[in-house]
N, C-alpha and C positions, 0 to 999 in steps of 0.2 A: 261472581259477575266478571266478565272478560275487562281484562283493560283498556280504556277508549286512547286509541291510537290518533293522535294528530292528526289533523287533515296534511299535512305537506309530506307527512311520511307514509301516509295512506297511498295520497298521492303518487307518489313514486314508487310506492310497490316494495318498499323498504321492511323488511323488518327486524326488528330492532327491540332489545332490555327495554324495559318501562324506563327503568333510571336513567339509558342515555334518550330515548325520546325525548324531551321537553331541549337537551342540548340541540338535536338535529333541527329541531321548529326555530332555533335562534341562526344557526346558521345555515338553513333555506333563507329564513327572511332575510341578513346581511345580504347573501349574495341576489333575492329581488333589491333590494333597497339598492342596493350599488348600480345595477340594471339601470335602474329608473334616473339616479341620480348622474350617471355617463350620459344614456341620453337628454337629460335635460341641460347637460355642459354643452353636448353637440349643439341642441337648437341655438341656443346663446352665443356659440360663437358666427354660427349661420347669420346671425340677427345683426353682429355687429359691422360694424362700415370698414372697408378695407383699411390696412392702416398704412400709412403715406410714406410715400418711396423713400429710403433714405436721402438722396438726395436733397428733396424737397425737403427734407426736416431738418436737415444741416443747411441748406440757401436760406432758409427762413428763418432760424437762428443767426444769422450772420448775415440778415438785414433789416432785422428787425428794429436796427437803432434808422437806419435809411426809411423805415414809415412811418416813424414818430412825425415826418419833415411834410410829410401825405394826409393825416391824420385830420386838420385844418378842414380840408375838401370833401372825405367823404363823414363825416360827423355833425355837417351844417344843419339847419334847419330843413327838411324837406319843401321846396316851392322858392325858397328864398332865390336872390339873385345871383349867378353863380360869382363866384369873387376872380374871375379869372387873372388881376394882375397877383392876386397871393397866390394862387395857383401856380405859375409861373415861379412867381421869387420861391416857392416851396420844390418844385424841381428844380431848378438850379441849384436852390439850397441841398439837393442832397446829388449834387454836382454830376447831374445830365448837360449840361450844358448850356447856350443861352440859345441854339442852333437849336438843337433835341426839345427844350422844355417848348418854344416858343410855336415849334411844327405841332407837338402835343395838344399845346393851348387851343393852338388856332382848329384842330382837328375838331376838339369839345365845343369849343365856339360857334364853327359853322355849322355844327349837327342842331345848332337850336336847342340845346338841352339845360337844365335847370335843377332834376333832380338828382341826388348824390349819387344813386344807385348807375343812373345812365352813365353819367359823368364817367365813371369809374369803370364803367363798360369800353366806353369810349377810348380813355384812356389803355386800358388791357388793350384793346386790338392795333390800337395806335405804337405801345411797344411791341408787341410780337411782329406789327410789320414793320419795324424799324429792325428787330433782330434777325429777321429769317433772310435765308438766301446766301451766307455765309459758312463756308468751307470751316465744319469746326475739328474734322477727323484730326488724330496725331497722324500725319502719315509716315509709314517705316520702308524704305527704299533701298534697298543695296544689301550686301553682305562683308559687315553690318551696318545696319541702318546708324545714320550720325544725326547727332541730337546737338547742338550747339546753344548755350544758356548766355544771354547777354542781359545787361541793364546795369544804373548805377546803382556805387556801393552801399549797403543798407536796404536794399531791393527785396532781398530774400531769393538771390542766384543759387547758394550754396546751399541752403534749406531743399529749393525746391529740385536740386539736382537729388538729391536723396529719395523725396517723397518721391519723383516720379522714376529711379531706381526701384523701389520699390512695389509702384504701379504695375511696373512692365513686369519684373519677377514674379506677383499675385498672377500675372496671366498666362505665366510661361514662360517667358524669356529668359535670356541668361542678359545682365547688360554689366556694361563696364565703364565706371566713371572716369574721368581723366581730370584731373585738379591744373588746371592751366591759368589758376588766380596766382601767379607768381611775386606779387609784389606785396601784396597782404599774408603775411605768415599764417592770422588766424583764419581765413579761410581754408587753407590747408589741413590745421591741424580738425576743426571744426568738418570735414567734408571724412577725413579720416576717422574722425568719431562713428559718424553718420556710416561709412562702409564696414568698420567693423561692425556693428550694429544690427546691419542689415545681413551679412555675409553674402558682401559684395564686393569684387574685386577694384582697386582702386591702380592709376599712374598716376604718381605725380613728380616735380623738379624742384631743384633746389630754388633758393630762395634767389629772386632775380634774375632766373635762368631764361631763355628766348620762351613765352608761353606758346608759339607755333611750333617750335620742335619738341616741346610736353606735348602737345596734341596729336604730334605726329608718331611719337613713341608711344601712346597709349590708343591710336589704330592700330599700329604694330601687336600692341598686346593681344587687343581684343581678335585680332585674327590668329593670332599664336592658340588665344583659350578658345576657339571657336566660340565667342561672344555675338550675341545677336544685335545689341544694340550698345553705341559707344556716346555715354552721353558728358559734353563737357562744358566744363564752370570755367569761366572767364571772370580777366576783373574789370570792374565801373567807375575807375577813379575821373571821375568828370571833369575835374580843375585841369585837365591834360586833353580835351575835348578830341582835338584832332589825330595826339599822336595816339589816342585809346583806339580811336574810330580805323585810325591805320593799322592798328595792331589787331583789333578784330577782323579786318576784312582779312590780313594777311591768316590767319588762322583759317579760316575759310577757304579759301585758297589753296595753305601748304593740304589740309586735308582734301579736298580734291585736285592732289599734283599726280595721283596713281590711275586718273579712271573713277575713283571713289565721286561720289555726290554728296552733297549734306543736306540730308531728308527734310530736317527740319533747324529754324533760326528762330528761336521762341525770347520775346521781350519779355523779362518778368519786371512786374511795375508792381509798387506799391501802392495801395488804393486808399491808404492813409494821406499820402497827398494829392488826389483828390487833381482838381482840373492843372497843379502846376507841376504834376509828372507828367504832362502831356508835349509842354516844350524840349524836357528833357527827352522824352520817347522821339520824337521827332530826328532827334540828331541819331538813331541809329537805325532809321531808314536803308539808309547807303550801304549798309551792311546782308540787305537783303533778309530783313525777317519777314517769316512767315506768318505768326501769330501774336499772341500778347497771353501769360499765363498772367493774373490778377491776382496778388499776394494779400495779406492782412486783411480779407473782404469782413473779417467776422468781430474787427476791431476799430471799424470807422462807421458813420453815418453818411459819407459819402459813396455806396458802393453804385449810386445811377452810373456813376466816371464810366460805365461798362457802355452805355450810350453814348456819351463823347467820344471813345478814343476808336469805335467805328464808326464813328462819324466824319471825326476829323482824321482818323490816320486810315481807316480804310481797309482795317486788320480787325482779323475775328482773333474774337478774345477764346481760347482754346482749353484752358482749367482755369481755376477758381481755388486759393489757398483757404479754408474756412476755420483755420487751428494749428496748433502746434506738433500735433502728432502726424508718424509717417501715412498716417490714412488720409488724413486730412487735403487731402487737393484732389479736384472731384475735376470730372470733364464739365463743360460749361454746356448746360441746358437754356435756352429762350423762354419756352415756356416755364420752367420752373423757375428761373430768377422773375419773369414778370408774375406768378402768382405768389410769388414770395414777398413781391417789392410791394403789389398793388392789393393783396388778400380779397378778402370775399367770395371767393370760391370763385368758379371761371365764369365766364357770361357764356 
């Protein structure tokens, strides 16, 4: 009697020892079985829901303690009356302001609404149109563009001169920092850390030295290294209100005495203190900033402040620090901080 040949090796026209048949029937079916099991990975991943911008999942972790303060509103009973004075003290509480919570209130209010669902709609459109309309670009001007870092001391200047050193490099750039915090040593030493680090070219001046001619020897540099962008730390010591505020403008200044411009005047505030770094914010007005970068956002419950200080100051807030690492400071999104603050997915 002839030997009954396997169908899969039949199949393929194989022939083949009796003794290795029974091996070939094990490995045709492996490699069906693998077939099937790839494409049932594909459909699975087809199936699943996009998964969320990074962005969005770092704003959302980093204010997540700011919806605890929300939490009150959309949680209520459905029908019930809306509580709009807790509503209110609950935005303030996560420190939009009494300006900002009150325009909100009044938006949900006059919509006649009742249910949490609406409310919360309300609320969503009511921030997006509080946030839109504001120039949030870094813009980079000149060769090289200048980047100028102000606020007071403990702000996170020197941190965020690094992080966004590093931004710019991730894109391309060559950029070059200038340490013109002359009166605080460990900023120095600390901004030095951060450029070896990064392997990123630093200038900086001895201790007590004029910080407008450190700034001005570190244009000099960054045009020596053809540098794209010259970004520089300044110091915040605020107990000296006026002569700090003269000494930034003069910075300002010695670096457009050539022709130069300075691209950009970025306030970095920290958002741990919440509405009373906003009187401080105010005093460096006159210096001509451009934006407000938002430091500590992912270690406070107050990160609404992001409403206040374009409210009251009038300045789009331009990054968002959400951590400690060089990644960590993200450009500032509207829509993504309001679905991050307000959740529920979008209306």
């Amino acid at each position: 009697m002839a030997p009954v040949v396997p169908w899969p090796v039949a199949f393929l026209g194989i022939e083949l020892p009796e003794s290795m048949a029974s091996l070939a029937v094990w490995l045709v079916l492996l490699v069906v079985l693998g077939v099937v099991v790839a494409r049932a990975r594909k459909r699975r991943r087809r199936a699943r829901p996009p998964a969320p911008h990074p962005q969005e999942t770092a704003m959302g972790a980093a204010l997540s303690r700011v919806r605890g303060h929300l939490e009150s509103v959309w949680t209520r009973p459905p029908g019930s009356a809306a509580p709009w004075e807790q509503m209110e003290e609950d935005l303030i509480a996560a420190d939009m302001g009494v300006k900002a919570a009150r325009r909100i209130v009044e938006a949900a209010r006059q919509a006649g609404l009742s249910g949490a669902d609406e409310i919360r709609a309300v609320v969503r459109a009511e921030l997006n149109r509080s946030l839109a309309g504001y120039d949030r670009d870094l813009h980079l001007e000149g060769d090289p563009s200048i980047i100028v870092l102000v606020g007071v001391n403990g702000a996170g200047k020197t941190t965020t001169v690094a992080k966004l050193a590093h931004r710019l490099a991730a894109a391309g750039k060559s950029p070059l920092v200038g340490g013109a915090d002359t009166f605080r040593p460990a900023a120095d030493s600390q901004l030095k850390v951060w450029a070896e680090r990064l392997g990123v070219p630093m200038v900086s001046g001895a201790r007590g030295a004029d910080p407008a001619s450190v700034a001005y020897d570190a244009l000099g540099a960054a045009r020596a290294r053809g540098a794209d962008v010259l970004i520089v730390d300044t110091a915040g010591r605020l107990h000296t209100s006026h002569n700090l505020m003269e000494e930034l403008a003069k910075i300002v200044r010695v670096l457009g005495r050539d022709g130069d411009r300075v691209s950009e005047v970025l306030l970095v505030m920290d958002a741990t203190t919440g509405q009373s770094g906003l009187a401080q914010a105010r005093r460096f007005a006159r210096v001509g900033v451009t934006g407000v970068v938002l430091t500590k956002l992912d270690g406070t419950a107050k990160g609404g402040v992001v409403l206040a200080i374009e409210d009251e100051l009038s300045l789009p807030v331009k990054f968002v620090g959400v951590g400690e690492g060089s990644g960590d400071l993200l450009p500032f999104d509207g829509p993504s901080f309001v679905d991050a603050l307000v959740g529920g997915g979008a209306a």
